[in-house]
PDB file of N, H, CA, C and O in Angstrom:
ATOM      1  N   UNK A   1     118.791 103.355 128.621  1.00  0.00           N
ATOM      2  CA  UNK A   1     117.366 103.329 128.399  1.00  0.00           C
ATOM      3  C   UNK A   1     117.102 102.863 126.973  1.00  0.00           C
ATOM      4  O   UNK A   1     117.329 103.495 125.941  1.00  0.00           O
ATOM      5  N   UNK A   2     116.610 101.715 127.093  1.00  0.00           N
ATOM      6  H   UNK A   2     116.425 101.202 127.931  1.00  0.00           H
ATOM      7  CA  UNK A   2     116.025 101.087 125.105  1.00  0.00           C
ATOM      8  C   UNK A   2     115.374 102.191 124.731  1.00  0.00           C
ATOM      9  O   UNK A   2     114.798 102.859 125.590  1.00  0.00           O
ATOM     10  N   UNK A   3     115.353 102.608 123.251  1.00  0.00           N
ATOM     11  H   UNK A   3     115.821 102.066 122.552  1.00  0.00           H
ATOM     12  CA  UNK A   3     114.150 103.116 122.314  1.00  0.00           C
ATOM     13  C   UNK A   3     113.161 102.910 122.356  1.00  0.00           C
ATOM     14  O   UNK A   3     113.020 101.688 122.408  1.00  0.00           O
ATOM     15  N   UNK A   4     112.353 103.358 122.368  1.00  0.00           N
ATOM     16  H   UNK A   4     112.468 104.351 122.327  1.00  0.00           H
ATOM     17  CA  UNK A   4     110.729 103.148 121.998  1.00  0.00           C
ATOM     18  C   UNK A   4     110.730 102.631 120.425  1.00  0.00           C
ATOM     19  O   UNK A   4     111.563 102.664 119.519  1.00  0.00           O
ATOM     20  N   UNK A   5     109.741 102.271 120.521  1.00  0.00           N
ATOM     21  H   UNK A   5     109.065 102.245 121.257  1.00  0.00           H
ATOM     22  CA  UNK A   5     109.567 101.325 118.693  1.00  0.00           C
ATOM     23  C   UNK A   5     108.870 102.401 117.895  1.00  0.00           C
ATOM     24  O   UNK A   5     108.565 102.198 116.720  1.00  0.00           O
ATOM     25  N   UNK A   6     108.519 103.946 118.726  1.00  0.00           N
ATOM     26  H   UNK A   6     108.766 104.111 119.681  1.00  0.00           H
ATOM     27  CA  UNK A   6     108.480 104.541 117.880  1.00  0.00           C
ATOM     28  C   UNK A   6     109.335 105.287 117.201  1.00  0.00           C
ATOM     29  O   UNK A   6     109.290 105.458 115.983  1.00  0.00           O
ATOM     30  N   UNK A   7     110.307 105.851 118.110  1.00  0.00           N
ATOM     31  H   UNK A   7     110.343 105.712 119.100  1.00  0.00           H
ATOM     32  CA  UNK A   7     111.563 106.081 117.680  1.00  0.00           C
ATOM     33  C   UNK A   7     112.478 105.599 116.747  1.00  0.00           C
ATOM     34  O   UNK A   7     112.805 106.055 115.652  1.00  0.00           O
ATOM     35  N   UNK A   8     112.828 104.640 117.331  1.00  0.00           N
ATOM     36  H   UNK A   8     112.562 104.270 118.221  1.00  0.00           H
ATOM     37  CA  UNK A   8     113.062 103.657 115.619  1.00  0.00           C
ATOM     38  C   UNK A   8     112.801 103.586 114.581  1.00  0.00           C
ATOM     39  O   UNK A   8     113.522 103.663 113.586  1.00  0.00           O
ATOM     40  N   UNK A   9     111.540 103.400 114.695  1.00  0.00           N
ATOM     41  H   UNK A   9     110.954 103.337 115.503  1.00  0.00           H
ATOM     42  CA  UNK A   9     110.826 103.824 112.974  1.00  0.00           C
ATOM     43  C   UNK A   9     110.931 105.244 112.671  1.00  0.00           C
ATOM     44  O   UNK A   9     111.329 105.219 111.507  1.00  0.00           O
ATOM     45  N   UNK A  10     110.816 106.508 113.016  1.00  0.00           N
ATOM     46  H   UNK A  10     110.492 106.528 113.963  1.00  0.00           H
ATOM     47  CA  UNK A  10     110.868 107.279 112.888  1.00  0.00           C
ATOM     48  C   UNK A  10     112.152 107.683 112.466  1.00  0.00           C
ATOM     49  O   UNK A  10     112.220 108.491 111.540  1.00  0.00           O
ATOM     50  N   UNK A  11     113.203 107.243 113.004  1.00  0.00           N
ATOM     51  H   UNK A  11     113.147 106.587 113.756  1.00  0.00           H
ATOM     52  CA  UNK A  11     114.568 107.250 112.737  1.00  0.00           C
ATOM     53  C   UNK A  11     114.877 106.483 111.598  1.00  0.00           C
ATOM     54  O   UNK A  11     115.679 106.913 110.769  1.00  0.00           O
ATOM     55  N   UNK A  12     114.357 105.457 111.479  1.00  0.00           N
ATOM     56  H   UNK A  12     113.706 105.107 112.152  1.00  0.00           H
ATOM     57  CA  UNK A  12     114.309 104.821 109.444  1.00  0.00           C
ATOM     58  C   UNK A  12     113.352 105.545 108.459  1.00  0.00           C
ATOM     59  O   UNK A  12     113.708 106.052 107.396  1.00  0.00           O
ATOM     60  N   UNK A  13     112.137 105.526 108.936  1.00  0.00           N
ATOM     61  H   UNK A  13     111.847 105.114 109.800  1.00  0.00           H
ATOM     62  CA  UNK A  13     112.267 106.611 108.377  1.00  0.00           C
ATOM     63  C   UNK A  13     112.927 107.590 107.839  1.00  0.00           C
ATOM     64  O   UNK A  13     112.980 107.683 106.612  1.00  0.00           O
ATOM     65  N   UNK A  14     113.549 108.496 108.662  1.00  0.00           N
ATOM     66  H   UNK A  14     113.506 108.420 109.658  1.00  0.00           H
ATOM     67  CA  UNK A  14     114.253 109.699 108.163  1.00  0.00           C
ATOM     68  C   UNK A  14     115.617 109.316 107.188  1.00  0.00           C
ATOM     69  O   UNK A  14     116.081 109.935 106.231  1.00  0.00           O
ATOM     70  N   UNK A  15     116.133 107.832 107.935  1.00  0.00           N
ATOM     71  H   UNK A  15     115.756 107.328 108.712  1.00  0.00           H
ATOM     72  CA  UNK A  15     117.351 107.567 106.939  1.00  0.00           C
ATOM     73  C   UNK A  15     116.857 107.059 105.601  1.00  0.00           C
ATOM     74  O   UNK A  15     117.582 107.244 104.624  1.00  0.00           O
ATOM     75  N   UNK A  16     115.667 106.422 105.451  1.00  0.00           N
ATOM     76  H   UNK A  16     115.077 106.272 106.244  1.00  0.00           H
ATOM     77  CA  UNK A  16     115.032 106.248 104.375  1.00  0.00           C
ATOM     78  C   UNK A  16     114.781 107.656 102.985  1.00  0.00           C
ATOM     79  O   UNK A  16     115.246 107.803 101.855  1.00  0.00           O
ATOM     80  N   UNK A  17     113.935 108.360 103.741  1.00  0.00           N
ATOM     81  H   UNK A  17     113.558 108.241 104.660  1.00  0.00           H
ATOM     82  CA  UNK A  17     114.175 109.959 103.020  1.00  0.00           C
ATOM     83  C   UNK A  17     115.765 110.117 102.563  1.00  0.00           C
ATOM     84  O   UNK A  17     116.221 110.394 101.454  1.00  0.00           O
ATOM     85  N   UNK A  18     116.408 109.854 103.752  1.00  0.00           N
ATOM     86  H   UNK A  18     116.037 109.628 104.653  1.00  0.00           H
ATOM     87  CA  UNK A  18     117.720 110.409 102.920  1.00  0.00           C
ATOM     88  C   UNK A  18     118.404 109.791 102.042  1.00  0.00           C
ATOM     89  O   UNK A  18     119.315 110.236 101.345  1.00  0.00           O
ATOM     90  N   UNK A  19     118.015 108.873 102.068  1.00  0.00           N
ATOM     91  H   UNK A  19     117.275 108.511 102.635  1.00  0.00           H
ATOM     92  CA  UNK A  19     118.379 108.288 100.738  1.00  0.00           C
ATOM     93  C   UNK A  19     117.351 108.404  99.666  1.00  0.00           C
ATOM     94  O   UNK A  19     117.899 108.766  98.625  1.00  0.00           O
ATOM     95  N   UNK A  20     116.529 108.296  99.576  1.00  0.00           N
ATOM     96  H   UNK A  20     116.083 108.003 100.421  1.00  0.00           H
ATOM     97  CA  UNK A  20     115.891 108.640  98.869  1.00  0.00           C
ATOM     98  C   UNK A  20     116.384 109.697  97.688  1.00  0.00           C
ATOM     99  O   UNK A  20     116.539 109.580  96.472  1.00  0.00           O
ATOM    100  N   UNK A  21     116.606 111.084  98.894  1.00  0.00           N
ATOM    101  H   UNK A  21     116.480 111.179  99.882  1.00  0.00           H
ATOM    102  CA  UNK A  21     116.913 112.242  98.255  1.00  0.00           C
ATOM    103  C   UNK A  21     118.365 112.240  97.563  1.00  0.00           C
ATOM    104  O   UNK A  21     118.637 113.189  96.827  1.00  0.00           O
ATOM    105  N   UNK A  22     119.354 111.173  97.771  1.00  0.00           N
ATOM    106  H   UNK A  22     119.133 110.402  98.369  1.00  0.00           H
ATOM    107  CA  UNK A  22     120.378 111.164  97.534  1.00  0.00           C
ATOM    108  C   UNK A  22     120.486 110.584  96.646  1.00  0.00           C
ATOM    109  O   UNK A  22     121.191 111.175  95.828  1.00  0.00           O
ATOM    110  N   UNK A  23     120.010 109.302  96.194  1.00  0.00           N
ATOM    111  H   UNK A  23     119.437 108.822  96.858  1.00  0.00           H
ATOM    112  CA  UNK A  23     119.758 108.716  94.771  1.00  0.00           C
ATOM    113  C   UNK A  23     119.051 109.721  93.944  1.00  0.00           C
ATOM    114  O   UNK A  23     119.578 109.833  92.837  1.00  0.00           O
ATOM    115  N   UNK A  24     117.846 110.621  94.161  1.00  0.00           N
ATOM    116  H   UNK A  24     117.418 110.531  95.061  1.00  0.00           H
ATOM    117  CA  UNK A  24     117.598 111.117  93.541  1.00  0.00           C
ATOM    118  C   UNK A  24     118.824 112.527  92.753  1.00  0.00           C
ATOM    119  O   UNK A  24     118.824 113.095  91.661  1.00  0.00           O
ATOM    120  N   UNK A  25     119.561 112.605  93.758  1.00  0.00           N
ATOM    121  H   UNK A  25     119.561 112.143  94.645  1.00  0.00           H
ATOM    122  CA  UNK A  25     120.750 113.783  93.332  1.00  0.00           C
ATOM    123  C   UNK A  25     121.249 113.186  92.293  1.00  0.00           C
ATOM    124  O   UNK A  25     121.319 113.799  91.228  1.00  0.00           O
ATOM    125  N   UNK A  26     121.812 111.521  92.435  1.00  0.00           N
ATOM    126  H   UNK A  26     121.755 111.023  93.300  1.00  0.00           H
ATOM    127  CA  UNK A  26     122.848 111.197  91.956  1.00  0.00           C
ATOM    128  C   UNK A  26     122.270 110.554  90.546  1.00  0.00           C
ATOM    129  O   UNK A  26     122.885 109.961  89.660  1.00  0.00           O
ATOM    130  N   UNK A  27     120.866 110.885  90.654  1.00  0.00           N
ATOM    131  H   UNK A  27     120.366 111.366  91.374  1.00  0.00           H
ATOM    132  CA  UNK A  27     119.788 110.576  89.211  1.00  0.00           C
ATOM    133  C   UNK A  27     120.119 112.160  88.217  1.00  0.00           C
ATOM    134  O   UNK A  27     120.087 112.158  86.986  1.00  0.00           O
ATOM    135  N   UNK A  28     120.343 113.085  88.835  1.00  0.00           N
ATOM    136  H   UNK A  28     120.369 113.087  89.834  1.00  0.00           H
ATOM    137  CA  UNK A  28     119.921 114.347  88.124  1.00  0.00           C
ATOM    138  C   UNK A  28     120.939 114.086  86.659  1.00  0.00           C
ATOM    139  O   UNK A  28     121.747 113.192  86.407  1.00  0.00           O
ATOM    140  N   UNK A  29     120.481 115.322  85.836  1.00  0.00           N
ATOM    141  H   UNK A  29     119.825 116.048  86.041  1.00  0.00           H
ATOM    142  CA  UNK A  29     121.516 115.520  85.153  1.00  0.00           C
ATOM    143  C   UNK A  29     123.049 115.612  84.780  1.00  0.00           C
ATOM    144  O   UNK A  29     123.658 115.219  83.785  1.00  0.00           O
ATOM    145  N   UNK A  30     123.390 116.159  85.733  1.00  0.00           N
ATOM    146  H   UNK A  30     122.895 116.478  86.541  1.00  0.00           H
ATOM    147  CA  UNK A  30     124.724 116.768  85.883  1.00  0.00           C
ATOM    148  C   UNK A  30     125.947 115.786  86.157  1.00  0.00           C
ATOM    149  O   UNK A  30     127.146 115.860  85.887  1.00  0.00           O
ATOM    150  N   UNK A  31     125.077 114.735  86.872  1.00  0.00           N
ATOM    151  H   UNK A  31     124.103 114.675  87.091  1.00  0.00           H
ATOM    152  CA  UNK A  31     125.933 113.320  87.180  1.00  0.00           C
ATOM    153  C   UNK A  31     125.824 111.907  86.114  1.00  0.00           C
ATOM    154  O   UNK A  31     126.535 110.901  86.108  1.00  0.00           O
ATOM    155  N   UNK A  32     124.623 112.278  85.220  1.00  0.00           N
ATOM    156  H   UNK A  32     124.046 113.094  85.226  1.00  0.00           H
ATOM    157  CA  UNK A  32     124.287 111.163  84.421  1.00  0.00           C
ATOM    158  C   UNK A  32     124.985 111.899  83.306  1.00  0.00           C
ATOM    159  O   UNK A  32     125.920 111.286  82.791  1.00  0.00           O
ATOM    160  N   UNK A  33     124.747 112.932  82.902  1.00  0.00           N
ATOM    161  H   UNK A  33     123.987 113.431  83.321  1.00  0.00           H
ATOM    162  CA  UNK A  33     126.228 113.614  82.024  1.00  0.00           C
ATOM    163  C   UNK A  33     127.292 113.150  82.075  1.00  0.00           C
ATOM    164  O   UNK A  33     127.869 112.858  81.028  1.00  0.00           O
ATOM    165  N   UNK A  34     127.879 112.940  83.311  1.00  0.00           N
ATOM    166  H   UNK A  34     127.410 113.177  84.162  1.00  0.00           H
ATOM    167  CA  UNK A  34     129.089 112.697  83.364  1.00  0.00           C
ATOM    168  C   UNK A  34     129.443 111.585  82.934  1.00  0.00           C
ATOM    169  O   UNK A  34     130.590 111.492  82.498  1.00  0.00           O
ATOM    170  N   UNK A  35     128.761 110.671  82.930  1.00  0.00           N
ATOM    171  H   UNK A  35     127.828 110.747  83.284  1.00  0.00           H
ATOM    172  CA  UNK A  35     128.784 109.125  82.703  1.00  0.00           C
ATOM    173  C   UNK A  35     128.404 109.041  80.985  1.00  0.00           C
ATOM    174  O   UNK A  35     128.785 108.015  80.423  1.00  0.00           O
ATOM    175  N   UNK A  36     127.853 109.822  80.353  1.00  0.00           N
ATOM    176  H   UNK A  36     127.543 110.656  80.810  1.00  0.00           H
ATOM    177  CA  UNK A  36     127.512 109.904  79.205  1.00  0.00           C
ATOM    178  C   UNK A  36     128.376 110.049  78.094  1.00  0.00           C
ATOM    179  O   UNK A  36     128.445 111.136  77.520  1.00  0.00           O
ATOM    180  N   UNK A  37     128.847 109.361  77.834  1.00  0.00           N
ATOM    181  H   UNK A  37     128.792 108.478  78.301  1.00  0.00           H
ATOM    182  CA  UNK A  37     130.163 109.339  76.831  1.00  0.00           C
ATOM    183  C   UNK A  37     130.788 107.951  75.730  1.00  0.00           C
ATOM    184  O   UNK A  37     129.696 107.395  75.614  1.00  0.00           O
ATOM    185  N   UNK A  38     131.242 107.533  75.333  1.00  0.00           N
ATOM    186  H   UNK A  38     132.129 107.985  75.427  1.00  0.00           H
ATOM    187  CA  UNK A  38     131.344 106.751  74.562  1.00  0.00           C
ATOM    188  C   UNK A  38     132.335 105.374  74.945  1.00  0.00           C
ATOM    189  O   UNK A  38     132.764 104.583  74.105  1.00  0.00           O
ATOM    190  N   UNK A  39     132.540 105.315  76.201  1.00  0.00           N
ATOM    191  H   UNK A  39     132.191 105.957  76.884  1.00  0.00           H
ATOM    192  CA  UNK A  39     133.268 104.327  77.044  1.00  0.00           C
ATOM    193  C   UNK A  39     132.297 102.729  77.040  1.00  0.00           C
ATOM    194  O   UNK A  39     131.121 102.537  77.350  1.00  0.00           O
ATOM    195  N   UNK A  40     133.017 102.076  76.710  1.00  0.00           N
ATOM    196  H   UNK A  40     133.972 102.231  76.458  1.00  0.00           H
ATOM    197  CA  UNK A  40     132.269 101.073  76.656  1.00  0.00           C
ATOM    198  C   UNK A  40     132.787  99.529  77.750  1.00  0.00           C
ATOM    199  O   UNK A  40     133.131  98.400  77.400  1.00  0.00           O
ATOM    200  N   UNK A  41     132.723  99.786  78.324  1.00  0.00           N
ATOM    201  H   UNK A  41     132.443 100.702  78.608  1.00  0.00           H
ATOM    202  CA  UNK A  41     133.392  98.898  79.359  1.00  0.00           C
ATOM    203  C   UNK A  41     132.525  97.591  79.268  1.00  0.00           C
ATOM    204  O   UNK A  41     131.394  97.532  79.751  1.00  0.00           O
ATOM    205  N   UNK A  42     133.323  96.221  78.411  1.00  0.00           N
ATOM    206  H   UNK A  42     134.241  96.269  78.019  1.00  0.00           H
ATOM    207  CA  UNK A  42     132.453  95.081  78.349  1.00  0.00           C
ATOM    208  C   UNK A  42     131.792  95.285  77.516  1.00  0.00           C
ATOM    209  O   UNK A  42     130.773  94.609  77.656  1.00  0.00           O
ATOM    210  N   UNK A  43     131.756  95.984  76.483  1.00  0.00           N
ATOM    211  H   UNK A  43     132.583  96.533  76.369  1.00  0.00           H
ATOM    212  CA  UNK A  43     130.552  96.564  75.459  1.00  0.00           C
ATOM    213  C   UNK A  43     129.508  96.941  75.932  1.00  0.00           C
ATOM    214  O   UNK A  43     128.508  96.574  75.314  1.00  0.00           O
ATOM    215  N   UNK A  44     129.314  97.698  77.030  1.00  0.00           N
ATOM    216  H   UNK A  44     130.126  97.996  77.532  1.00  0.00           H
ATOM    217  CA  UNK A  44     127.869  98.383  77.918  1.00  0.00           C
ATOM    218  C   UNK A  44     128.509  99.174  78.061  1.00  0.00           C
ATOM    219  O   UNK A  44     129.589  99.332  78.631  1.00  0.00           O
ATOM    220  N   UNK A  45     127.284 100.269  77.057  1.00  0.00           N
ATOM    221  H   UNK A  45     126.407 100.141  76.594  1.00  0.00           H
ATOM    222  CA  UNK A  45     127.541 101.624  77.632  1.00  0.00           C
ATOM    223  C   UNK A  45     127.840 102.319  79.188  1.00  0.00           C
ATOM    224  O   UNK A  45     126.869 102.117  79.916  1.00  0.00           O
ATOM    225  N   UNK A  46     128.733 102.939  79.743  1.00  0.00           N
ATOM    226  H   UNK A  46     129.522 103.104  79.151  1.00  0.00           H
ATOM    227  CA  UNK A  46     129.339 103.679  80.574  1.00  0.00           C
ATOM    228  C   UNK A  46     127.838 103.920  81.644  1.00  0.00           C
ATOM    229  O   UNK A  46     127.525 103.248  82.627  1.00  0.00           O
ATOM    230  N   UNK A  47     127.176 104.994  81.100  1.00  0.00           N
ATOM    231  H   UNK A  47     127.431 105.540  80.302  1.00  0.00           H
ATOM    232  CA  UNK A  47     125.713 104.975  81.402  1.00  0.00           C
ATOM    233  C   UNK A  47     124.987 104.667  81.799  1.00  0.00           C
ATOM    234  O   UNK A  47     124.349 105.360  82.592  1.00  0.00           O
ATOM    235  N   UNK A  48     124.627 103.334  81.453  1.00  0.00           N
ATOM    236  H   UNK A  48     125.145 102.771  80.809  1.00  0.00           H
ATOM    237  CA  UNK A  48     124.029 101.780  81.842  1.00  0.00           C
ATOM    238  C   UNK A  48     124.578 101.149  82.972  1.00  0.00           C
ATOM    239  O   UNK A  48     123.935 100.496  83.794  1.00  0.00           O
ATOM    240  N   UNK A  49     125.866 101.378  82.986  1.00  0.00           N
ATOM    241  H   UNK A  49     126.388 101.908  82.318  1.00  0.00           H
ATOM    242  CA  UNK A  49     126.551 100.766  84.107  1.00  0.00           C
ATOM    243  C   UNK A  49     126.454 101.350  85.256  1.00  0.00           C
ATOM    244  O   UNK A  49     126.394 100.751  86.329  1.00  0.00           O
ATOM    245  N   UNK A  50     126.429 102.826  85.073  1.00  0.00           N
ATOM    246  H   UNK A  50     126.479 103.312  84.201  1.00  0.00           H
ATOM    247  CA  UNK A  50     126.436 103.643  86.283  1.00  0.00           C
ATOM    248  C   UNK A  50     124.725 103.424  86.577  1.00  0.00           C
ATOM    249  O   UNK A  50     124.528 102.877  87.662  1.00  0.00           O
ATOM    250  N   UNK A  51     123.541 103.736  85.849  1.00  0.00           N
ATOM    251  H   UNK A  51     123.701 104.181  84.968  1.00  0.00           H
ATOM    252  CA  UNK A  51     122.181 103.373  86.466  1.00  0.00           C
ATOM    253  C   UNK A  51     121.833 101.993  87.356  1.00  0.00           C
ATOM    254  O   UNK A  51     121.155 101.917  88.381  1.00  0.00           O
ATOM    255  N   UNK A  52     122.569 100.858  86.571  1.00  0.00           N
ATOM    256  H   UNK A  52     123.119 100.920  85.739  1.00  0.00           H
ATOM    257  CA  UNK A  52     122.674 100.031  87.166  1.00  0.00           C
ATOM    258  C   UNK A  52     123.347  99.526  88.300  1.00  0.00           C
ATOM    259  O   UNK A  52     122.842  98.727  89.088  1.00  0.00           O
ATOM    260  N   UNK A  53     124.852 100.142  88.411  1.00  0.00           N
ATOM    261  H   UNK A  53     125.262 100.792  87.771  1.00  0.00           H
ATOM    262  CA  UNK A  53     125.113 100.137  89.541  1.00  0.00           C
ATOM    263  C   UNK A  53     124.397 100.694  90.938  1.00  0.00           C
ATOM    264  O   UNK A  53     124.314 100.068  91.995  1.00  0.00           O
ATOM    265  N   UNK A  54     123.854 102.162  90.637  1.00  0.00           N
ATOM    266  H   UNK A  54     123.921 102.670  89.779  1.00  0.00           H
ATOM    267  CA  UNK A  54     123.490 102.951  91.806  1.00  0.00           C
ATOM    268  C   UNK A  54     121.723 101.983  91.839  1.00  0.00           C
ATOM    269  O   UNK A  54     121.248 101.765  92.954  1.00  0.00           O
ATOM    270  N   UNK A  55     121.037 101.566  90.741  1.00  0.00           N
ATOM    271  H   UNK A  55     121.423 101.743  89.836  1.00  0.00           H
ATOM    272  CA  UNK A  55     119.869 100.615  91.286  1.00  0.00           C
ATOM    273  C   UNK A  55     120.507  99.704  92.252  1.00  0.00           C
ATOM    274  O   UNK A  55     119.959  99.698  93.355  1.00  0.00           O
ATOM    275  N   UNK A  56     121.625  98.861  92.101  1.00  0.00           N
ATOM    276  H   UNK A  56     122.071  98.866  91.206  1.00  0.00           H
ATOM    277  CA  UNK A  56     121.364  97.492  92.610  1.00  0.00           C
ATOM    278  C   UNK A  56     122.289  97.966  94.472  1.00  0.00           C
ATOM    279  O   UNK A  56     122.414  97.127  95.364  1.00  0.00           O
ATOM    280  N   UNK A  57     122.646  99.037  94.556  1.00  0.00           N
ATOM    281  H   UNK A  57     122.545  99.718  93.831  1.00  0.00           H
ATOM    282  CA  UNK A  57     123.296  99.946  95.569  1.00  0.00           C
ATOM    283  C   UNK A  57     122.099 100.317  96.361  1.00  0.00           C
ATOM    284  O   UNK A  57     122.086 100.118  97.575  1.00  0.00           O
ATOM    285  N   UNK A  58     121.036 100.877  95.705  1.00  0.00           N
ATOM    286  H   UNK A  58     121.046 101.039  94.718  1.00  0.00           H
ATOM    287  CA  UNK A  58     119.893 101.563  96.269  1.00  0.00           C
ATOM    288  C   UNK A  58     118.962 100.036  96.959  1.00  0.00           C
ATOM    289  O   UNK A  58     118.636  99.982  98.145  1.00  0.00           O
ATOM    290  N   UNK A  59     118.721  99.147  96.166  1.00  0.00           N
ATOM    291  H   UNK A  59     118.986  99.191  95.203  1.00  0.00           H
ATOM    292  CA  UNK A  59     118.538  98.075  96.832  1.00  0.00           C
ATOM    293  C   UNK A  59     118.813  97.299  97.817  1.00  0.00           C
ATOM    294  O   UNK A  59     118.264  96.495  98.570  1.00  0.00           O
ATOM    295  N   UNK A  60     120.329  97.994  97.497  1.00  0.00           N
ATOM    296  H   UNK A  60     120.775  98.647  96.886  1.00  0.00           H
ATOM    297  CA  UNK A  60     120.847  96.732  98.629  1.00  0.00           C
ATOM    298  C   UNK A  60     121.186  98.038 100.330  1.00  0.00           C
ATOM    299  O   UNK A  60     121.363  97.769 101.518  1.00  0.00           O
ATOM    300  N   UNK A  61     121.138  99.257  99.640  1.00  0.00           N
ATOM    301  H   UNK A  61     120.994  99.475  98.675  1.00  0.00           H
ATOM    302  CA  UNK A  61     121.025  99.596 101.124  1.00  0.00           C
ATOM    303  C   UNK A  61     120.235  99.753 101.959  1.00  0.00           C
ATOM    304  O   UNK A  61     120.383  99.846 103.177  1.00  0.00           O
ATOM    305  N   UNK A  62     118.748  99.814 100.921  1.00  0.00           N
ATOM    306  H   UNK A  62     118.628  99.738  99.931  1.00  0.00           H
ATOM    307  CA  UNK A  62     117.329  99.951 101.420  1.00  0.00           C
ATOM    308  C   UNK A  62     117.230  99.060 102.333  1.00  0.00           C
ATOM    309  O   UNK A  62     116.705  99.249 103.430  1.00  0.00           O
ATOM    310  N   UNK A  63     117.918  97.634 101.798  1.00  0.00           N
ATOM    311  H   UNK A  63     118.344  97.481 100.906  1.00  0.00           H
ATOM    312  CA  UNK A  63     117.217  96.307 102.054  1.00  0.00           C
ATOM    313  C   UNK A  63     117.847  96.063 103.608  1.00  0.00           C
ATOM    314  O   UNK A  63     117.237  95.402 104.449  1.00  0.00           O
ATOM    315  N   UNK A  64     119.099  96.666 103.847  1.00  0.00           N
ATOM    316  H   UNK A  64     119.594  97.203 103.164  1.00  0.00           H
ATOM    317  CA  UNK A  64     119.956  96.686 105.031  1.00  0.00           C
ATOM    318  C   UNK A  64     119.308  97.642 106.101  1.00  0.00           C
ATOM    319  O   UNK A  64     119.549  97.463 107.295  1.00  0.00           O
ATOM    320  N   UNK A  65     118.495  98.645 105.678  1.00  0.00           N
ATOM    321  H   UNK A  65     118.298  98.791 104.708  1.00  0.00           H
ATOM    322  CA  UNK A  65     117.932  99.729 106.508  1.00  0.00           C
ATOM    323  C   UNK A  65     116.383  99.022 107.159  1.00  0.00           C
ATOM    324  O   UNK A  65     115.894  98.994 108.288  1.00  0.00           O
ATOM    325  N   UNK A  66     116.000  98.565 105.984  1.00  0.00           N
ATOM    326  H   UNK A  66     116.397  98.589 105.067  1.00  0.00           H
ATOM    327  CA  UNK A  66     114.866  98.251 106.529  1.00  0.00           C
ATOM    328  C   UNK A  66     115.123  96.844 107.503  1.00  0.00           C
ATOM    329  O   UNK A  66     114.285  96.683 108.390  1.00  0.00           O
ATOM    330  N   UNK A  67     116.017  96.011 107.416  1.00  0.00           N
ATOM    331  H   UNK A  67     116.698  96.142 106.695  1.00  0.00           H
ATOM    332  CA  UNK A  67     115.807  94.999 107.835  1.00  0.00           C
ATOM    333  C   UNK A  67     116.821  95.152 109.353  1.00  0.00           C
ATOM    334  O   UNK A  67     116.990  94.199 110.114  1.00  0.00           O
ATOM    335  N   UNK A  68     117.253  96.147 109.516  1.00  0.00           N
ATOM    336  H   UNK A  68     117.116  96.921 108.897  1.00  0.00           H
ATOM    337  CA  UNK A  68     118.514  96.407 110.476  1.00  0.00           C
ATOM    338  C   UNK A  68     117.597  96.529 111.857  1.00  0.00           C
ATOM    339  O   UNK A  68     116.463  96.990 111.983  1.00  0.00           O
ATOM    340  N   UNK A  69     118.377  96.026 112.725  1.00  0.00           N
ATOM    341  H   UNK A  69     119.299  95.652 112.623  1.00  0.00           H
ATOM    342  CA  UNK A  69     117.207  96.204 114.247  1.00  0.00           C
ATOM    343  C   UNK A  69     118.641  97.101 115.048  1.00  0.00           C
ATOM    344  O   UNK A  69     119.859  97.145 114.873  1.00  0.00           O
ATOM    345  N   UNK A  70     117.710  97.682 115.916  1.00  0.00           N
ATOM    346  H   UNK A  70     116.721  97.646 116.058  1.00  0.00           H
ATOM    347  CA  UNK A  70     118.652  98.598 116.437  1.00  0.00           C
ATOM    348  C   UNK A  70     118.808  97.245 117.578  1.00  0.00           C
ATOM    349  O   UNK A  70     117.960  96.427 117.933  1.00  0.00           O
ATOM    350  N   UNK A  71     120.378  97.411 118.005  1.00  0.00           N
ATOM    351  H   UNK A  71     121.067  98.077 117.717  1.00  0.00           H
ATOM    352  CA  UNK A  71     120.769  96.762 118.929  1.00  0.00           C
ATOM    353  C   UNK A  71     120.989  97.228 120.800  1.00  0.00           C
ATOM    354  O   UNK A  71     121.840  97.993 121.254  1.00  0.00           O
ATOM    355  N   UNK A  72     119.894  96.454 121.587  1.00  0.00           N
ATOM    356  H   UNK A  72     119.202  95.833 121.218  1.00  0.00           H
ATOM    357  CA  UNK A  72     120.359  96.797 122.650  1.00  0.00           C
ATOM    358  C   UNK A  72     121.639  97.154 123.702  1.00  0.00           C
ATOM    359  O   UNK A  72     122.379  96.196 123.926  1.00  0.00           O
ATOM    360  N   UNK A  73     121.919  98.206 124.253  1.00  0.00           N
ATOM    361  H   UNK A  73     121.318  98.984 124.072  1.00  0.00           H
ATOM    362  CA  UNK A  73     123.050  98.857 124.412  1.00  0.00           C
ATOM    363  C   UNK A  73     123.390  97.762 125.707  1.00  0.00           C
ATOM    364  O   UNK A  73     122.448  97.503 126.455  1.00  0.00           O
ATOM    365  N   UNK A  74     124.763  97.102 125.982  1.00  0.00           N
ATOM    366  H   UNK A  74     125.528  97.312 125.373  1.00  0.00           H
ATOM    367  CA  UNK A  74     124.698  96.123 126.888  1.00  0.00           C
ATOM    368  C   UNK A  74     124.560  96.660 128.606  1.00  0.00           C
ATOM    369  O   UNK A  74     125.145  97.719 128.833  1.00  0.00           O
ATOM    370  N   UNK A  75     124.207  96.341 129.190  1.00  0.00           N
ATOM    371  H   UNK A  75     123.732  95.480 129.005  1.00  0.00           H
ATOM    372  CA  UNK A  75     124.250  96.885 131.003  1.00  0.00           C
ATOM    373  C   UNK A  75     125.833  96.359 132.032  1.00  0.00           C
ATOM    374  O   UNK A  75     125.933  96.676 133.217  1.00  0.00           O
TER     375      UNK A  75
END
């Protein structure tokens, strides 16, 4: 039986939230601490690298979620 198209969205939705909430974890303190130190990899701060990495991560999985079609199951 296909999904309804409301289902779907509703279901990105929710994976949307969860990421959401998960970048936001991996924003907190306790993890940007960790990265906070005097490592300079390429002459960019440690820090920088890690914000930037998890931005261009958060982008690119958003961009896969939103654009992903659920695929019909074959008969």
């Amino acid at each position: 039986m296909p999904s309804r198209p409301e289902d779907v969205e509703i279901r990105r939705g929710q994976r949307l939230l969860f990421l959401t909430v998960l970048f936001g974890v991996l924003l907190t303190y306790p993890l940007l601490g960790a990265f906070d130190h005097d490592a300079r990899p390429g002459g960019i701060p440690l820090l920088y690298l890690y914000i930037l990495g998890l931005w261009i991560l958060l982008v690119a999985v958003t961009g896969y979620l939103v654009r992903k079609t659920d695929q019909k199951p074959e008969e």
